[in-house]
C-alpha positions in Angstrom: 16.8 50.2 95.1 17.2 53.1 93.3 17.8 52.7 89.3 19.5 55.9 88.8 23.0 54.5 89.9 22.3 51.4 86.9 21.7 53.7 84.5 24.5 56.7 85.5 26.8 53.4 85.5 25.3 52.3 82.1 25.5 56.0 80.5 29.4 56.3 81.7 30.1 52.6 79.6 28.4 53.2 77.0 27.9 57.1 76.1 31.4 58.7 77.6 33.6 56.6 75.3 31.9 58.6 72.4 32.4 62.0 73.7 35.7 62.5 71.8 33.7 61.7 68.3 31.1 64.0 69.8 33.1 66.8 69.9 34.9 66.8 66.6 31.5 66.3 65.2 30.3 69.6 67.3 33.4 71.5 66.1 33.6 70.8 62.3 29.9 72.1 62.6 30.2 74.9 64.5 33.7 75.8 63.7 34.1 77.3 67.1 36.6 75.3 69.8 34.2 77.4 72.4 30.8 76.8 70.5 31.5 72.8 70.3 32.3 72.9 74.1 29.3 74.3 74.7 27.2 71.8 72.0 28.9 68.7 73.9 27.8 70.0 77.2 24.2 70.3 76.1 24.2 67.4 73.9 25.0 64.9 76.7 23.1 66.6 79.3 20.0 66.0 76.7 21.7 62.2 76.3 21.5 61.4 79.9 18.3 63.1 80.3 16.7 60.8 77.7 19.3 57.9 78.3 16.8 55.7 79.6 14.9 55.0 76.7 17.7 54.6 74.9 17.5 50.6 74.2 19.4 49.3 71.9 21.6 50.2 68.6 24.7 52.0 68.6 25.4 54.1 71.2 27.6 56.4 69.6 24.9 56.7 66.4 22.8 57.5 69.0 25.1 60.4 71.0 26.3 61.8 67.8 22.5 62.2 65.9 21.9 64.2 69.4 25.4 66.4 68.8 24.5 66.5 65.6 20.6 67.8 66.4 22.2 70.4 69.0 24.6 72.0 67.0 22.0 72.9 64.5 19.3 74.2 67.0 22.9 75.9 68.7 23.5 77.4 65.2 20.2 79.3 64.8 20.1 80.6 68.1 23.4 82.0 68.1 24.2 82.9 64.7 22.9 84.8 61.7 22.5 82.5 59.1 23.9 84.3 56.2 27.0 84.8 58.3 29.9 83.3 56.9 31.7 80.8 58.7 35.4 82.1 59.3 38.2 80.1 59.2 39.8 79.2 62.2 44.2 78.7 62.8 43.4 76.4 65.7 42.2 74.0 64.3 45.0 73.1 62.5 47.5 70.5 63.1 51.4 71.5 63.2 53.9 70.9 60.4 56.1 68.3 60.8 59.4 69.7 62.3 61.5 67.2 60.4 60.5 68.9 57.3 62.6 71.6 55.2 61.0 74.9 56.1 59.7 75.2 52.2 58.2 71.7 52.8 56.5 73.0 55.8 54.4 75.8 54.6 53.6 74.0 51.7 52.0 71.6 54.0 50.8 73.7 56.3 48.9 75.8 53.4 47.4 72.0 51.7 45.9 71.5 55.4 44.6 75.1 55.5 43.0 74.6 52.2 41.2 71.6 53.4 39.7 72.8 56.4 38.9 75.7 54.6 37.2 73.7 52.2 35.2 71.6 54.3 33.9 74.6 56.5 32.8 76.5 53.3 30.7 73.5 52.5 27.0 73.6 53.6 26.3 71.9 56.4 24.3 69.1 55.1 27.5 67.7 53.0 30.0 68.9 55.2 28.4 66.6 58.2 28.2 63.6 55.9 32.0 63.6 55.0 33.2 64.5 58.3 30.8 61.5 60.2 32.3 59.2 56.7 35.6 60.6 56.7 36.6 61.5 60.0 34.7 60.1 62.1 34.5 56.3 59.8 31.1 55.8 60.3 29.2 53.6 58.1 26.7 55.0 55.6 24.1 53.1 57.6 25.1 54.9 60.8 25.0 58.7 59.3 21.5 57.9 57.7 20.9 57.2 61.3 22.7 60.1 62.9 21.4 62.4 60.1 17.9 60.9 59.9 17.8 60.7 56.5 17.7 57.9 54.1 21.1 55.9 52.9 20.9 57.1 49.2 20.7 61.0 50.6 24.0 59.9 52.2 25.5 58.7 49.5 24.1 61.6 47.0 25.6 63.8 50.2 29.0 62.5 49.8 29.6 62.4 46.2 28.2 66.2 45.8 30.2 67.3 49.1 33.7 65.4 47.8 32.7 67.0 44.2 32.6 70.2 45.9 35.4 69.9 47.9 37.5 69.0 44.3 36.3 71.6 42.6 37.2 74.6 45.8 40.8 72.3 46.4 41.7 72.6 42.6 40.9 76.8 42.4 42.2 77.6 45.9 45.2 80.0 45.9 47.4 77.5 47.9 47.6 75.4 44.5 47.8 78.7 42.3 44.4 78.3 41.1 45.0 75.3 38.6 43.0 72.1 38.5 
């Protein structure tokens, strides 16, 4: 009997629920809709390549350390490192159409300033508070996705949200007042 059916059949219930998670993960760090397509592909080829000794833990830990792992190793092979991330209007959510139109691009520029905040972060916090924020993983689950102890996490998150304060309380959306 061959195992490879078991284990595609294991990979698609445990692994393939995650992909979702997996790619919000692969574009808040690439900030590229095309880049994180691309990190997702590779990361879960790599997943089911190594799947089998996968054994036990959380799965999605465990596909989103590998996202995580790819998009950095994607990073420095396609990108100059001293290139600045830009800002990208796709990523964006909609106004709400019930709102007045005043209403609306004051929301709109609030949710620009915050994704524009979090992708001017370095990567090391900005992958903390999207896994914690975004993504609700435990602190216990980003040391693991991260590799990196729980107390980096936690020193992660409170410099990253400090961070994120202090470029949300100067950005020109809010007239440059705290």
């Amino acid at each position: 009997m061959d195992p490879q059916p078991d284990i595609t059949a294991r990979f698609e219930r445990e692994i393939l629920p995650h992909l979702d998670a997996a790619y919000h993960l692969a574009l808040w760090l690439t900030a590229s809709e095309h880049d994180a397509r691309d990190v997702v592909q590779e990361a879960t080829l790599r997943a089911f390549r190594f799947f089998s000794g996968f054994r036990s833990g959380s799965a999605r830990a465990w596909l989103l350390s590998i996202v995580r792992n790819t998009s950095h190793t994607w990073l420095q092979r396609h990108r100059n490192p001293a290139s600045f991330v830009e800002f990208d209007e796709e990523l964006h959510d909609l106004p709400d159409p019930g709102l007045a139109p005043d209403a609306q691009l004051l929301q709109q520029a609030s949710i620009e300033a915050v994704h524009e905040a979090i992708i001017r972060l370095p990567v090391e916090f900005r992958e903390v508070i999207i896994l914690r924020e975004m993504e609700d993983c435990s602190y216990k689950e980003i040391a693991e996705i991260a590799g990196i102890p729980v107390g980096t996490v936690m020193s992660r998150l409170a410099r990253g949200r400090r961070q994120l304060c202090e470029a949300l309380a100067t950005h020109p959306a809010r007239g440059g007042q705290p």
